[in-house]
C-alpha positions as CSV (number, residue, x, y, z in Angstrom):
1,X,110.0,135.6,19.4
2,X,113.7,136.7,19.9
3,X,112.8,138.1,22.8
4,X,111.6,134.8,24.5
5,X,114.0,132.9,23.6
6,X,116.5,135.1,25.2
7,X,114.3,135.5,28.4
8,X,114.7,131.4,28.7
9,X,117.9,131.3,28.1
10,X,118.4,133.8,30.7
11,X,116.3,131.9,32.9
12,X,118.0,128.5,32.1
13,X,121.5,130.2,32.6
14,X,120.6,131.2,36.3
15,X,119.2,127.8,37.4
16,X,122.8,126.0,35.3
17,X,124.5,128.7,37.6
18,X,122.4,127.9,40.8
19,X,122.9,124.3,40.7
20,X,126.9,124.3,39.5
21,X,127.3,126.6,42.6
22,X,125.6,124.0,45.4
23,X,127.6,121.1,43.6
24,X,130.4,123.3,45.0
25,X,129.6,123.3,48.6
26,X,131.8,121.4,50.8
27,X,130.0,119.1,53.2
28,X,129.8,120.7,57.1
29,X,129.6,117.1,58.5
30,X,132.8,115.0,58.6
31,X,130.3,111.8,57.5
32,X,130.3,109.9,60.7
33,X,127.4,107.7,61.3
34,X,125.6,108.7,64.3
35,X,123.9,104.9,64.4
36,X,125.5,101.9,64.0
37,X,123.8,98.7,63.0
38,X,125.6,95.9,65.0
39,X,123.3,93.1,64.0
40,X,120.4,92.8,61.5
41,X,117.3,95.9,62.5
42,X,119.7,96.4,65.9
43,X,121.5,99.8,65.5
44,X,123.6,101.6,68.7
45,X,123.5,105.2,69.2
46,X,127.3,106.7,68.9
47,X,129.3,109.8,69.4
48,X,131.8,110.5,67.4
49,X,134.0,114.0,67.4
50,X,137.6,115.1,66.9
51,X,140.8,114.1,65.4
52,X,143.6,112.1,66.5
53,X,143.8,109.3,68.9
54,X,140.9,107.2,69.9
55,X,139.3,107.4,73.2
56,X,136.0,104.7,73.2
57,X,133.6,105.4,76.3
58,X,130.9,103.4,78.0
59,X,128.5,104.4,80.0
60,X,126.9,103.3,82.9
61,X,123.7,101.4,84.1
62,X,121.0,102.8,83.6
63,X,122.9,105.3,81.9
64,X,123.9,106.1,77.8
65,X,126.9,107.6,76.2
66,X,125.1,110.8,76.7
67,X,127.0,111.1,81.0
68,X,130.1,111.7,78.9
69,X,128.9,115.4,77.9
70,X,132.0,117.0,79.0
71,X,134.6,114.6,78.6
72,X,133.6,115.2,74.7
73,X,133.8,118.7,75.1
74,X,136.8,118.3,76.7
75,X,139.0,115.3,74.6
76,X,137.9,116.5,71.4
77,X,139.3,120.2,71.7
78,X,143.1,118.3,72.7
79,X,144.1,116.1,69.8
80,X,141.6,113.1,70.5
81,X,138.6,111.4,68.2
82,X,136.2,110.5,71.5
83,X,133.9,107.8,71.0
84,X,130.9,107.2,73.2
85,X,128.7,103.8,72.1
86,X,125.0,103.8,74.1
87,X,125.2,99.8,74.8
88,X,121.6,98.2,73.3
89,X,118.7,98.8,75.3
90,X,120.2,102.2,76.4
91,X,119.6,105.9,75.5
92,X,119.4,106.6,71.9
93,X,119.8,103.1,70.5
94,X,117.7,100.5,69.4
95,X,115.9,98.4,72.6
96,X,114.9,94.7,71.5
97,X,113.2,92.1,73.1
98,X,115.8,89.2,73.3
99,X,119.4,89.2,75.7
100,X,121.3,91.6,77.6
101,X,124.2,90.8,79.1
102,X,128.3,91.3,78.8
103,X,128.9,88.8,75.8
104,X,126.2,90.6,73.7
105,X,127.2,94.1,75.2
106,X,131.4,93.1,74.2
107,X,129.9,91.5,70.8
108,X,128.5,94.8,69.9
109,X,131.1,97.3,70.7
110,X,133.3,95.1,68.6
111,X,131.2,95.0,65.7
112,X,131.1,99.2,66.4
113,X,135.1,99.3,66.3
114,X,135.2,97.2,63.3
115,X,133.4,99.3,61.5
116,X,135.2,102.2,62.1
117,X,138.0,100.8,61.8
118,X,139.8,102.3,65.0
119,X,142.9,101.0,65.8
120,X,145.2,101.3,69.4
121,X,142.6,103.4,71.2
122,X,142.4,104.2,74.9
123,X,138.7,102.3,76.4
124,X,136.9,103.6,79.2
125,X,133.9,102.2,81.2
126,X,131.5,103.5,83.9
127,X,129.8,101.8,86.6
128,X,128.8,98.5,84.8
129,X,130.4,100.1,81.5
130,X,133.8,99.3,83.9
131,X,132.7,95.8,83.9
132,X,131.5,95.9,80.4
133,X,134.9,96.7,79.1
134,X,137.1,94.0,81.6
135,X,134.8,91.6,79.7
136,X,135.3,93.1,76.9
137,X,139.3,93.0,77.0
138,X,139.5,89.7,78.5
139,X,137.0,88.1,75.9
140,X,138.8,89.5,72.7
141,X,142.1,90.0,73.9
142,X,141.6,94.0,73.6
143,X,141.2,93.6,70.3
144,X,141.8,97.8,68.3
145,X,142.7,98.5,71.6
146,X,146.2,99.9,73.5
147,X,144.8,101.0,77.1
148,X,142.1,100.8,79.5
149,X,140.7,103.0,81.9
150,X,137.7,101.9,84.6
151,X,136.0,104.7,86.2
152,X,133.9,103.5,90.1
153,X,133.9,100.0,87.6
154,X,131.5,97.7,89.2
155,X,133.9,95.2,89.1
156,X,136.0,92.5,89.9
157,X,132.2,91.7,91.5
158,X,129.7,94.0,92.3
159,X,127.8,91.0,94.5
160,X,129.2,89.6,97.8
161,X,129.6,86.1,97.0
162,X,132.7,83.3,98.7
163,X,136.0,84.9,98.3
164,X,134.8,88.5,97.7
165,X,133.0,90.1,100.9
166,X,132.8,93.6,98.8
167,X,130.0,95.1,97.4
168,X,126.1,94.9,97.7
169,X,124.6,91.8,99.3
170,X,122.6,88.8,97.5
171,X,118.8,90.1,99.4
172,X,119.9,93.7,98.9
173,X,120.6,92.6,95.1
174,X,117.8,90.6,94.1
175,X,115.8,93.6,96.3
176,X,117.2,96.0,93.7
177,X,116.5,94.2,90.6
178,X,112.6,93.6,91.6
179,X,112.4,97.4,92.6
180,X,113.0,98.1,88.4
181,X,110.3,95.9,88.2
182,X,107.8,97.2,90.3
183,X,109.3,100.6,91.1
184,X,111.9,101.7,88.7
185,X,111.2,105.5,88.6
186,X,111.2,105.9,92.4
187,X,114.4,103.7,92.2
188,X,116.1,106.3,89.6
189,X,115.1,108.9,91.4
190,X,116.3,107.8,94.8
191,X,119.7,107.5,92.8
192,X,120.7,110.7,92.6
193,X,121.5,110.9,96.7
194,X,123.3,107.5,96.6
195,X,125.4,108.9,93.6
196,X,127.2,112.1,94.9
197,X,130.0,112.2,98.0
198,X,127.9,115.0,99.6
199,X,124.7,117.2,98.7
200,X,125.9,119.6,96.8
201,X,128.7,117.9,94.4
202,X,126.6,118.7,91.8
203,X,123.7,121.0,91.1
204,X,120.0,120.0,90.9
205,X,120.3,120.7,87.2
206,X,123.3,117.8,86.5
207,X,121.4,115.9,89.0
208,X,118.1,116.0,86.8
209,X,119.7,116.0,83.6
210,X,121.3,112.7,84.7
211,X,118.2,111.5,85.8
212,X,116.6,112.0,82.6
213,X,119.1,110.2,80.7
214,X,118.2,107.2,83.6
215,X,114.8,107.4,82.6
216,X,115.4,106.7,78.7
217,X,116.2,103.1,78.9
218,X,114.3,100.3,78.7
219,X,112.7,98.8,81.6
220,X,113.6,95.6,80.6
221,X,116.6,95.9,79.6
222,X,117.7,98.0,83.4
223,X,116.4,94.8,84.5
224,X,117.9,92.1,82.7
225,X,121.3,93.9,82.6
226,X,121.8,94.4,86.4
227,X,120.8,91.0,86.9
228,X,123.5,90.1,84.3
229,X,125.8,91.7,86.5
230,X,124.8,90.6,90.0
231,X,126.1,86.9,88.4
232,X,129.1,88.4,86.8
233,X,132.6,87.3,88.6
234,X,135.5,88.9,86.6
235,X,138.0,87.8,89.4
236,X,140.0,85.6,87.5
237,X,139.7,87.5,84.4
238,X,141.7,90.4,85.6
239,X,145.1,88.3,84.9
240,X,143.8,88.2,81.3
241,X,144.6,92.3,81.1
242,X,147.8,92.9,79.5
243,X,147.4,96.4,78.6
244,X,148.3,99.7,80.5
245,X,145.3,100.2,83.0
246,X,144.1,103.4,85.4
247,X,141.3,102.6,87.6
248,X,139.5,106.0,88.7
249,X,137.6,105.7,92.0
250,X,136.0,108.3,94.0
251,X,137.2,107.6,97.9
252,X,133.4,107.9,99.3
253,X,131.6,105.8,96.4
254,X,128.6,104.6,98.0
255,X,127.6,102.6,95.3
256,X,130.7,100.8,94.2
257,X,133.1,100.9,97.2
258,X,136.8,101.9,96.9
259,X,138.1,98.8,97.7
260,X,136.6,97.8,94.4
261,X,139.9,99.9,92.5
262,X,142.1,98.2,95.4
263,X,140.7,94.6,94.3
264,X,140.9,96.0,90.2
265,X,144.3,97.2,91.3
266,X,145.6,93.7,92.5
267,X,144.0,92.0,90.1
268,X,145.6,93.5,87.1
269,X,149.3,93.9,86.2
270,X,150.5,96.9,85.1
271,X,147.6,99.5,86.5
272,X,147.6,102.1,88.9
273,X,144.4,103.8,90.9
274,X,143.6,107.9,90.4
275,X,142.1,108.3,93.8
276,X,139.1,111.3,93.5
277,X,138.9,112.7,97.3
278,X,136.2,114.9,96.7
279,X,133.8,112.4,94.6
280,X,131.1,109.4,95.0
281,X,130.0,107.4,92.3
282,X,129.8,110.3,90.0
283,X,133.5,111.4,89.1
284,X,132.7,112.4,86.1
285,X,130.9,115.5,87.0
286,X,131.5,115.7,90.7
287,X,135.5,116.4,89.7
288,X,134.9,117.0,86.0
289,X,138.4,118.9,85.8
290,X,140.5,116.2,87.6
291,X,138.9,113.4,85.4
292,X,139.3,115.3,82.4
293,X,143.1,116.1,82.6
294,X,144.3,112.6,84.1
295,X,142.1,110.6,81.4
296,X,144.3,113.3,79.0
297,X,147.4,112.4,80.8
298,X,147.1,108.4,80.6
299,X,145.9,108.8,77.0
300,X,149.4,110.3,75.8
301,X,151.7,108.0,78.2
């Protein structure tokens, strides 16, 4: 009888010991939500690594945070938390029926910086993310924000329309969005030429992998977001911009013209253009290195 009662004690002893040593662990992850729920069952995908000064990107059309790969290998190894936030209907995050355009794209990344409470960080927008963060700056007066940074921005307007002979033509538009109706693979596909200064910027392996990412959104919302911005006209918004601003603009952009950063560049006080010699529309990979070290630089200014 003495005998079992020390053999359960014994036991009992181990498992007290086991589980007093796992209450010790110390947690790998720093606790940061990976989704963010912006309005009731809606919830945006979100990177979020490093320490120090925000840096808040968005992506691209048809794109997701995911294109900023090494810009988050990059910032968060030199004394910056980077935050990427995959817009609705994008990537990783949630893809509802209902609206998609720049009010509900600026409404949600402000819900996503209140609740992580950043504070003076550096925004930077792709593509339509370029026009998605103008928007954003002019409609809450850059609100947790100290800088911006637009990178081939399809902005002030991606459209020809009276006043602005830049950009991609009403038929060519409206030809566009009906192609992600009817033909949106072969359209994402036929991309990849369109998006790079020369074959051979970047290997069929980035050019794939970007294609992939494409290929995640939802058709309806790559519809109803490129329509969006074919009737967006952020020309006299760009006065609204008080805050320090780099515009980053590959000279042989195909898709968004340079004179696009020249029009950005008049438009808004206090800005200066990063010309990238070598790129297209795809900076961000085609000169990964240059984009990476001046995006450093204007973040500590």
């Amino acid at each position: 009888m003495k005998k079992s009662v020390f053999v359960i004690a014994f036991i009992v002893s181990l498992f007290t010991s086991s589980l007093m040593a796992q209450s010790k662990k110390v947690a790998a992850s720093a606790g940061r939500a990976e989704y963010i729920e912006v309005e009731k069952g809606v919830k945006l995908h979100v990177t979020d690594l490093g320490e120090g000064q925000p840096i808040i990107l968005i992506h691209g059309w048809p794109l997701s945070d995911e294109m900023y790969e090494y810009q988050y290998q990059y910032l968060s190894r030199k004394g910056f938390r980077v935050i990427g936030i995959t817009l609705r209907g994008f990537g990783k995050s949630d893809k509802p029926y209902g609206r998609y355009d720049f009010d509900v794209f600026s409404d949600d990344i402000k819900v996503v910086l209140e609740k992580l409470k950043i504070q003076n960080a550096v925004m930077g927008g792709f593509s339509m993310g370029g026009a998605v963060v103008i928007h954003y700056v002019t409609k809450y007066d850059a609100a947790h924000l100290s800088k911006l940074a637009l990178f081939g921005a399809a902005a002030p307007s991606w459209k020809k329309r009276e006043g602005s002979p830049y950009g991609i033509s009403e038929v060519d538009a409206n030809g566009l969005i009906t192609q992600t109706m009817t033909a949106r693979e072969d359209l994402i596909a036929g991309l990849g030429s369109a998006f790079v200064a020369k074959d051979g910027n970047i290997s069929k392996n980035v050019e794939e992998w970007l294609e992939s990412i494409n290929l995640e959104a939802s058709p309806f919302a790559v519809t109803e977001s490129i329509r969006a911005l074919s009737n967006l006209d952020l020309r006299q918004s760009l006065s609204k911009i008080k805050i320090p601003t780099v515009i980053f603009h590959g000279t042989q952009d195909k898709l968004c013209p340079f004179v696009f950063a020249e029009q950005l560049h008049k438009g808004i006080n206090n800005s200066y253009i990063v010309k990238f010699e070598n790129s297209g529309h795809a900076l961000f990979v085609e000169e990964a290195d240059k984009f990476n070290a001046e995006l450093e630089k204007f973040a500590r200014l």
